[in-house]
N, C-alpha and C positions, 0 to 999 in steps of 0.2 A: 504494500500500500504506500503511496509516496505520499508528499505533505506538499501545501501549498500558503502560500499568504495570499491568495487576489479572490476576489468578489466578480463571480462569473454570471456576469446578465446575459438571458436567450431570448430572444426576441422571435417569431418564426411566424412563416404562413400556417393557415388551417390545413392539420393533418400530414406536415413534412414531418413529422417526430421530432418535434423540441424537446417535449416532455419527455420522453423515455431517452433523448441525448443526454437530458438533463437529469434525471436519475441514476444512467450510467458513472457521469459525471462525477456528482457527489458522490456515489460508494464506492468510484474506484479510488478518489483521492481523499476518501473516508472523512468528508465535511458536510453539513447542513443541506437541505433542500426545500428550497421555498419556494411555494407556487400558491393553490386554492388558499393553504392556511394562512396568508397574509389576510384574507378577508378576517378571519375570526379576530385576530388582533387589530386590523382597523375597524372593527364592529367595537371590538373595546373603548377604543380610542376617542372616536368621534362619537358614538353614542347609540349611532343606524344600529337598526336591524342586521344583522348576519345574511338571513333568508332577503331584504331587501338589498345588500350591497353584492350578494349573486347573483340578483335581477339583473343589475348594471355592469358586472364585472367586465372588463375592458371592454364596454361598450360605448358610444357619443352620449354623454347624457345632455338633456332638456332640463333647464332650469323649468319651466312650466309644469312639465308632468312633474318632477319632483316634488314641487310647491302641493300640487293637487294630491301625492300621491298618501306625502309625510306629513297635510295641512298646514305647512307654513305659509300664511298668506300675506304675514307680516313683514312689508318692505325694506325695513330698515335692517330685518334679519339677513345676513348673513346666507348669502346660496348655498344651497343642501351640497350643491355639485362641488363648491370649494370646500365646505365641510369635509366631502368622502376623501377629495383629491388631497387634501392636507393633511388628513388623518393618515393617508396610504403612503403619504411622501415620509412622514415620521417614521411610519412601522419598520419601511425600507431603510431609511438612513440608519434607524435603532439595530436591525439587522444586520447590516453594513459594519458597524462600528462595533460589532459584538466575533467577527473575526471572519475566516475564511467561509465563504458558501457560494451555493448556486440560488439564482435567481430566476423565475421564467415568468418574460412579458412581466406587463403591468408598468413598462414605462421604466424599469430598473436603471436601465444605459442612460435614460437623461436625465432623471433623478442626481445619480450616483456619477454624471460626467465633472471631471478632472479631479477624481479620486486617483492615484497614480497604480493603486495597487486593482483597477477595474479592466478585466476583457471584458467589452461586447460582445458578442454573436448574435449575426442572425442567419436562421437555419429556412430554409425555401424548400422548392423541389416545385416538377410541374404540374399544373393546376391537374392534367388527367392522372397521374399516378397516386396527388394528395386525393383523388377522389376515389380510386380504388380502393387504396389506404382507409378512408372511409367508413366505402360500403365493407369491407370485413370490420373494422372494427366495430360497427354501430348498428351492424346486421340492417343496413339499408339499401334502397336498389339505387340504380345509377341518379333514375332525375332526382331522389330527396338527397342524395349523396352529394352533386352537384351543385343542389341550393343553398344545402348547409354550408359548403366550403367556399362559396362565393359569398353570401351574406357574410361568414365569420373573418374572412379578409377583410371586408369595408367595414364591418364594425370596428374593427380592432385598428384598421389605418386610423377611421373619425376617430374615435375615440384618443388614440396616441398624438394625434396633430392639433386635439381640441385646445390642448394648453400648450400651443408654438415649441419652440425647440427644433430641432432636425426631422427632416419626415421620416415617417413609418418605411421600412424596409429599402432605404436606400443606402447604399453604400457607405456614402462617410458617413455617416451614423452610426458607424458600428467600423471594430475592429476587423474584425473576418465577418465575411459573407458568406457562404457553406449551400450548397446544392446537393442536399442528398441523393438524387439522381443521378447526379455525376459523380461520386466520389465512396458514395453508401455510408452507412453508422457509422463500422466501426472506423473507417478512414477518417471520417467526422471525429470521433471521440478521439483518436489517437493526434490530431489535430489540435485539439481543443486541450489536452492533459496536456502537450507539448508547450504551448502560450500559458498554462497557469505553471509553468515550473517541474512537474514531475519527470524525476528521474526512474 
């Protein structure tokens, strides 16, 4: 098992394997992995719902449906949507500063940008084989396999571009850029151990 000091944010399209890069990841260089359970601690944080901050989870949110959804109608309050996004920016930094880990999505890389000790990645592949990828994993047939991973792309670009910084899945955005198509997992992971230090 090797060791690392860096804070590894994944960033990825619907259905390229981030998350099970990102699994890999951490157990091979035996450190933390963060992904869903960020929501429970920004549920803590800011005060939301758990089950409400999964509704939105990197999705574009609407100040309006929020207002309606959690009855703040009250102007001078404070947007739900900076509520969540300040609460999620904390969890992450608090996570950050608590040592070596993997990160997925949720805006990590521009959070956590000009941390010295931070890789980016963002992990892709082509829109027909993430939707292969898909339909086995979610036991779905081609056209719902297809919507889902189109809809989950644009949500997660709006959503990551809602609060400026560098665009969702572009290049300089991110340290390495990774096509699992071209290259496969483990080429990927053995990639990605290499940039955080493991010998």
């Amino acid at each position: 098992m090797g060791t690392t000091d860096k804070i590894i944010s994944i960033g990825r399209s619907y259905g390229a394997g981030g998350r099970t890069l990102g699994r890999k990841i951490a157990s091979d260089l035996g450190i933390p992995y963060y992904d869903s359970e960020i929501l429970v601690q920004t549920a803590r944080n800011s005060g939301l719902a758990e089950k409400y901050l999964a509704s939105i989870d990197e999705k574009e949110i609407n100040d309006a449906a929020l207002y309606m959804s959690v009855g703040y109608m009250n102007p001078t309050y404070t947007s739900v949507r900076q509520i969540a996004a300040n609460a999620q920016r904390e969890v992450i930094e608090k996570i950050a500063s608590e040592g070596p880990c993997v990160i997925v999505g949720r805006r990590a890389n521009e959070i956590l940008k000009g941390r010295q000790n931070l890789v980016s990645i963002f992990v892709t592949a082509s829109v027909e084989s993430r939707i292969k990828h898909v339909m086995e994993r979610e036991d779905l047939d081609e056209k719902q396999a297809r919507k889902k991973v189109l809809r989950a792309d644009k949500e997660r670009k709006a959503y990551y571009n809602q609060f400026g910084g560098t665009p969702w899945g572009y290049a300089e955005s991110y340290d390495l850029c990774i096509n699992t198509d071209a290259i496969g997992m483990d080429c990927a992971v053995s990639i990605i151990e290499c940039m955080a230090g493991k010998k």
